[in-house]
C-alpha positions in Angstrom: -11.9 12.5 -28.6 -9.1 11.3 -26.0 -9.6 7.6 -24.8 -10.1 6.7 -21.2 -7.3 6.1 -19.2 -6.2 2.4 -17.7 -6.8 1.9 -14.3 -4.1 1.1 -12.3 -5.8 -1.8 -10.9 -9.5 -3.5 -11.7 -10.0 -7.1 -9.5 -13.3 -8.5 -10.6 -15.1 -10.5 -9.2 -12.4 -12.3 -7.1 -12.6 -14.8 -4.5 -10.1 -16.9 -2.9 -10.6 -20.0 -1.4 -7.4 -21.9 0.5 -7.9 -25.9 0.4 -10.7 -25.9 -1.9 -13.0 -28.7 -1.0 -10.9 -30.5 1.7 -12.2 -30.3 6.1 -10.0 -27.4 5.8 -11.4 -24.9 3.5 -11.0 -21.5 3.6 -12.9 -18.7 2.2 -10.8 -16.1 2.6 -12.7 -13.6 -0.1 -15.7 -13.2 -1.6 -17.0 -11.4 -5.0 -14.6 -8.6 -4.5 -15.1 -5.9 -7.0 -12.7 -2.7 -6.6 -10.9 -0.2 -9.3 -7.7 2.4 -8.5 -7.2 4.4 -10.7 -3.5 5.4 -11.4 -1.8 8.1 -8.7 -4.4 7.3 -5.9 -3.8 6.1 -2.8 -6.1 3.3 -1.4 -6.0 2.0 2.1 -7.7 -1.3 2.9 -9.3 -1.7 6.5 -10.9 -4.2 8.2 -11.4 -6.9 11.5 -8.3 -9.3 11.6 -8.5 -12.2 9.3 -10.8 -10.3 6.9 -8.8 -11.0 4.0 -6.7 -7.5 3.6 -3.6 -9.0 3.3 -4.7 -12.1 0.5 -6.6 -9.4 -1.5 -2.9 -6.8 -1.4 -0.9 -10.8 -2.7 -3.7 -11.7 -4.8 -3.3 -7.6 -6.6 0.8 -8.5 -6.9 0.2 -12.0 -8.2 1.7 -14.0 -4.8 -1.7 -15.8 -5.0 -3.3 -17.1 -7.8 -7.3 -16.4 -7.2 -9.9 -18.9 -7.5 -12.4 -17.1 -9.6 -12.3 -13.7 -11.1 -9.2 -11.4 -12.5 -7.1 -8.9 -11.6 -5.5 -6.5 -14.3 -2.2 -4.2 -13.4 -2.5 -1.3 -16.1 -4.3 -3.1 -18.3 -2.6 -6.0 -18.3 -2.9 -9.5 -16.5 -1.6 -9.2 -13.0 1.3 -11.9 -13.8 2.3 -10.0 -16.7 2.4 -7.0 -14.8 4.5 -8.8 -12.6 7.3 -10.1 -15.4 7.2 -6.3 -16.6 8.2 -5.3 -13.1 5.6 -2.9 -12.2 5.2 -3.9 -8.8 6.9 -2.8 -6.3 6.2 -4.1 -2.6 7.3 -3.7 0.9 5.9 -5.1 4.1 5.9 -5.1 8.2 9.2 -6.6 8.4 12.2 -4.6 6.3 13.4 -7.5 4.9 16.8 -6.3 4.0 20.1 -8.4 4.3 21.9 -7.8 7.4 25.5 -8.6 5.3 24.7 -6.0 2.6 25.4 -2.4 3.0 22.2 0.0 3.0 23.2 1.0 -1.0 24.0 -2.4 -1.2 20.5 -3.8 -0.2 18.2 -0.8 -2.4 20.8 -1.9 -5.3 19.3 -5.8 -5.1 16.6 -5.3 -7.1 18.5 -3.8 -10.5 21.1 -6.2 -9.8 18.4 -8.9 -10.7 17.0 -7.0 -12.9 20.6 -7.0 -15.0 21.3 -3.1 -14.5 25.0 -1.9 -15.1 27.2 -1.6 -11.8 27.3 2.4 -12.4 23.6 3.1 -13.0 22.5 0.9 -10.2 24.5 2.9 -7.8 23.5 6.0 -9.8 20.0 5.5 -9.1 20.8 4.3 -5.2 22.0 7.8 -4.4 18.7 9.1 -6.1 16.9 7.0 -3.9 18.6 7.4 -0.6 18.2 11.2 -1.4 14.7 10.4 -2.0 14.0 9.0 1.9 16.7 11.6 3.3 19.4 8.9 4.4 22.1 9.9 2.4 24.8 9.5 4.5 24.0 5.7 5.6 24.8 4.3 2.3 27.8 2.5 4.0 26.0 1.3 6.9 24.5 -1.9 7.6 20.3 -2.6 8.4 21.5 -4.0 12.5 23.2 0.1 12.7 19.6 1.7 12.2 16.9 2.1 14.0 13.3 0.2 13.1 11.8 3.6 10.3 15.4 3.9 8.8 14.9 0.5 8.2 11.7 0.5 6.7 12.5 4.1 4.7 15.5 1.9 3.0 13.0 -1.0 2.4 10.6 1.4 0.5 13.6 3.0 -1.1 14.7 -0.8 -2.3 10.7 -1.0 -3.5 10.6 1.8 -5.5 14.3 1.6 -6.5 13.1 0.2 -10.3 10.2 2.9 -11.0 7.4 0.3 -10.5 3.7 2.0 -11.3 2.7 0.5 -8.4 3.6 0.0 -4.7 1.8 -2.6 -2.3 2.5 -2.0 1.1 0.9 -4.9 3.9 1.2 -2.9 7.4 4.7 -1.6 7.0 4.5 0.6 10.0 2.7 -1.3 12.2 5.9 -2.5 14.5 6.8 1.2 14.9 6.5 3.3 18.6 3.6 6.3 17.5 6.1 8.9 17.0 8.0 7.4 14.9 5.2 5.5 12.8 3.4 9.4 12.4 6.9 10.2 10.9 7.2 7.7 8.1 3.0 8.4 7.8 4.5 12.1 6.8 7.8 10.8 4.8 5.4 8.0 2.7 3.3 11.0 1.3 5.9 13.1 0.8 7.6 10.4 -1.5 4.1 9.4 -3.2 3.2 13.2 -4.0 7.0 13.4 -5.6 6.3 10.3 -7.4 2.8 10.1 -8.1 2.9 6.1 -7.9 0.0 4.6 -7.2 -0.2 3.1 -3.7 -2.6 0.3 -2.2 -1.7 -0.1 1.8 -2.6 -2.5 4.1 -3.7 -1.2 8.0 -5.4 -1.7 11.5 -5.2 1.9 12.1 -8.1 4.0 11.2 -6.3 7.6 12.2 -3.0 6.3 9.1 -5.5 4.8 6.6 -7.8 8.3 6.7 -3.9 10.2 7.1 -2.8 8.9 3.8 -5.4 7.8 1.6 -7.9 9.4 -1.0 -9.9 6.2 -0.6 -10.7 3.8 2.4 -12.0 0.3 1.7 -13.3 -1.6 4.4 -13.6 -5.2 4.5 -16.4 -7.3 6.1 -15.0 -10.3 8.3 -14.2 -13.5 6.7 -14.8 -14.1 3.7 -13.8 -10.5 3.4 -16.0 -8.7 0.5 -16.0 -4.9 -0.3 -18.6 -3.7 3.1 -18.0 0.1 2.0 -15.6 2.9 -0.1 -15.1 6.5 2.3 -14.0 8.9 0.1 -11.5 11.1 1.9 -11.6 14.9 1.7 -9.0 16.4 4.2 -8.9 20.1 2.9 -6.0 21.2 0.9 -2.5 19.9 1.3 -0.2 21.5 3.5 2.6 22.9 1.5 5.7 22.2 3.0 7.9 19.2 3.8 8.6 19.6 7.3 6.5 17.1 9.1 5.5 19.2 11.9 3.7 21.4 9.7 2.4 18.4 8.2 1.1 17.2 11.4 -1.3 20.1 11.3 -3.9 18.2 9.1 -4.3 15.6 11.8 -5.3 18.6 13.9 -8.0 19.8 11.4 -11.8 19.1 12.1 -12.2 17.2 8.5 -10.0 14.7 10.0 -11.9 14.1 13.2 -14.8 13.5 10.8 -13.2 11.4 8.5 -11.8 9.3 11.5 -15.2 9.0 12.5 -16.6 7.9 9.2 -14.3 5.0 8.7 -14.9 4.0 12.5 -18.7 3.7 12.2 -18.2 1.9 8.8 -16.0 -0.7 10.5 -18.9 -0.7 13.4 -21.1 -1.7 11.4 -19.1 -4.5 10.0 -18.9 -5.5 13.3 -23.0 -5.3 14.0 -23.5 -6.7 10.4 -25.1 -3.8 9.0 -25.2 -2.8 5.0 -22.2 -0.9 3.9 -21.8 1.3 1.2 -19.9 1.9 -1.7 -18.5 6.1 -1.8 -16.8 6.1 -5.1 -17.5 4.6 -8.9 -15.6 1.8 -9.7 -15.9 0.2 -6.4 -19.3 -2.1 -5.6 -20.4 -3.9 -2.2 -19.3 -7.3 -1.8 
């Protein structure tokens, strides 16, 4: 009889508190409770200040909790981070205006002690990877805001992490251009089959990308409910406008609609739900 398989992540019974007995305390979360399993896709939703962004640091080990534990494949969430199996990317690019595009994805495994020819071996693979082949030699100021962040999610997956956290990355991007890099993200996760926990205000890209929605009750944030998402089958191609057809499908009109009256009734204080096993109400 096969064993069960590690979950990519398990937080139990977490909470974190910022200046812990002082006239500024903050409760920031509460009892949260939540397992991904490895190659899903998790969004977490909820009001401003509920938390969404300590829980996604507290998961890559940024914070230190003050009660509960968070495992990374089965291992402590620092160790996971030592054994590099993060990998992370956020609203802001980040990259270094002085280094070259192949330059900047190359920072990682130059840390990480990789050998000048691999490291720009596996920079080509990754540039290939978010289609911007032929700005290796550029710098981050020549391209526009998403080439930006497609090199910064290149850079984040540049050493094969297991895992990729990702805190609003498109959320300074015009519509157009943020449905784009909605398309281009899933593309890349369904090549790599990492598992992905992202960070979002917007109901339409958390029920777009995600097999799960989590939403979080207003500070201190706990687990209100779990949506499952069921969009139909995929669309088969890698041309985004024919990806843009499941946001034209009934199921994701419902879907939308679902998560909306679940962060409604957040706002009217109303019992969530939790949708999936694994995942309990704060």
């Amino acid at each position: 009889m096969m064993g069960e398989v590690t979950p990519a992540v398990t937080v139990d019974g977490v909470d974190m508190v910022f200046n812990a007995g002082s006239e500024n305390e903050v409760v920031a979360l509460r009892e949260i409770d939540v397992t991904v399993q490895r190659g899903e896709f998790v969004s977490l939703i909820g009001p401003s200040g509920c938390g969404k962004s300590t829980m996604l640091r507290v998961i890559g080990d940024l914070l230190q909790p003050t009660a509960g534990s968070v495992e990374v494949f089965g291992q402590a969430a620092s160790s996971a981070r030592q054994n590099r199996s993060y990998g992370m990317a956020f609203q802001s690019a980040g990259l270094f205006d002085w280094r070259k595009v192949a330059a900047n994805i190359e920072l990682p495994l130059e840390i990480g002690g990789w050998s000048k020819p691999d490291r720009e071996a596996r920079s080509r693979e990754m540039l290939k990877l978010v289609r911007l082949e032929d700005f290796a030699d550029h710098y981050p100021w020549q391209l526009s805001g998403g080439m930006q962040q497609r090199v910064a999610i290149a850079r984040a997956l540049s050493f094969q992490p297991d895992l990729l956290l990702m805190d609003e990355p498109f959320g300074a991007l015009d519509e157009m251009t943020r449905e784009y890099m909605q398309s281009e993200l899933l593309r890349i996760y369904s090549e790599l089959g990492t598992t992905v926990i992202f960070v979002t205000h917007s109901i339409p890209e958390a029920v777009y990308l995600s097999n799960r929605v989590v939403v979080l009750s207003p500070r201190p944030g706990r687990i209100h409910a779990v949506v499952d998402i069921d969009l139909g089958p995929p669309v088969e191609s890698t041309d985004s406008a024919k990806a843009d057809e499941i946001r034209e499908r009934e199921s994701f009109f419902e879907m939308t609609t679902q998560v909306r009256a679940a962060l409604r009734s957040v706002e009217a204080g109303t019992p969530g739900r939790a949708g999936s096993p694994g995942v309990a109400d704060g």
